[in-house]
Steps between C-alpha positions, in 0.01 A plus 500: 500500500290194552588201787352215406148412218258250629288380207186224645206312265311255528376224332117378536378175423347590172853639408823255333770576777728496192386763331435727846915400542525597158343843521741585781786411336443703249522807713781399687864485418659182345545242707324668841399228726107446521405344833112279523308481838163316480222612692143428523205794412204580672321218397789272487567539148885439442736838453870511399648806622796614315740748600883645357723725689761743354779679707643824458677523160271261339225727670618812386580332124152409502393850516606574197407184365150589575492824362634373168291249438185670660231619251598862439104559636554297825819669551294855470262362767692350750697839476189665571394287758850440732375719805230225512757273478701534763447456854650677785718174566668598196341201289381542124203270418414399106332226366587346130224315271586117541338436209692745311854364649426186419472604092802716587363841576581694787155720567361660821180363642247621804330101421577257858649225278818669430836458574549775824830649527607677834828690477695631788672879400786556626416877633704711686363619766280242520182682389199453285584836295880409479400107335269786271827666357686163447241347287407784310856546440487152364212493331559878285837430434579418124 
C-alpha cells in the first residue's frame, strides 16, 4: 500500500540541532537512521537539513503507526482533507508540528517549520483516484 515515506526538517540557526534530531525521532521508528546535510540560507545563515527514509513494510507499519498515535481531531481532518493530499503522481503530502514531536506528540500542522512527510501509494493502476481508495482504506479502517 505505500513504497517508501520521506520525512525532511530543518534546523535554523536559532534552533539546538539536538532537539530538531530529537523531534524527528520521536516520530520515527526505533532506531531509523537520521541523515544531516548543512547548507547555508538566504542570507548565509547556517541550516542543517535532516532527512529519514522508510521502505515498504516499515512504510506501510507506519501507517498505522500514525493513525494511532494521531490526535483523534487530526485524524478527522486529514481524512477530510486526503483528495488535497494527494497528487496525481500518486504522492500523499502531510506535515507534523516539530515542536509537538519533539515533546512527543504526533499533531498535523499547515505552519512551514514542520517536519514534511511525502509518501509514495502504492496504487494500482497508477492513478490519483486509485492512491484515494488505498488511503482511505487505511485511514477508516479500525
Amino acid at each position: 500500500m505505500i513504497h517508501y515515506i520521506l520525512f525532511r526538517t530543518q534546523s535554523h540557526a536559532t534552533e539546538d540541532v539536538s532537539r530538531v534530531r530529537q523531534a524527528l525521532a520521536n516520530v520515527l521508528p526505533p532506531d531509523t537512521p537520521i541523515e544531516e546535510e548543512e547548507t547555508k540560507g538566504y542570507f548565509d545563515n547556517p541550516i542543517t537539513v535532516l532527512t529519514a527514509r522508510l521502505e515498504k513494510k516499515a512504510a506501510e507499519g507506519y501507517v498505522k503507526f500514525l493513525k494511532s498515535r494521531l490526535f483523534q481531531a487530526d485524524l478527522k481532518e486529514l481524512v477530510k482533507e486526503l483528495p488535497e493530499r494527494v497528487t496525481d503522481d500518486c504522492d500523499f503530502y502531510l506535515k507534523l508540528s516539530k515542536q509537538d514531536a519533539y515533546l512527543g506528540d504526533v499533531r498535523l500542522t499547515y505552519a512551514e517549520d514542520a517536519i514534511a512527510i511525502r509518501a509514495k501509494v502504492a496504487a494500482y493502476p497508477s492513478r490519483r483516484e486509485a492512491a484515494l481508495k488505498v488511503l482511505e482504506g487505511c485511514f477508516n479502517d479500525p
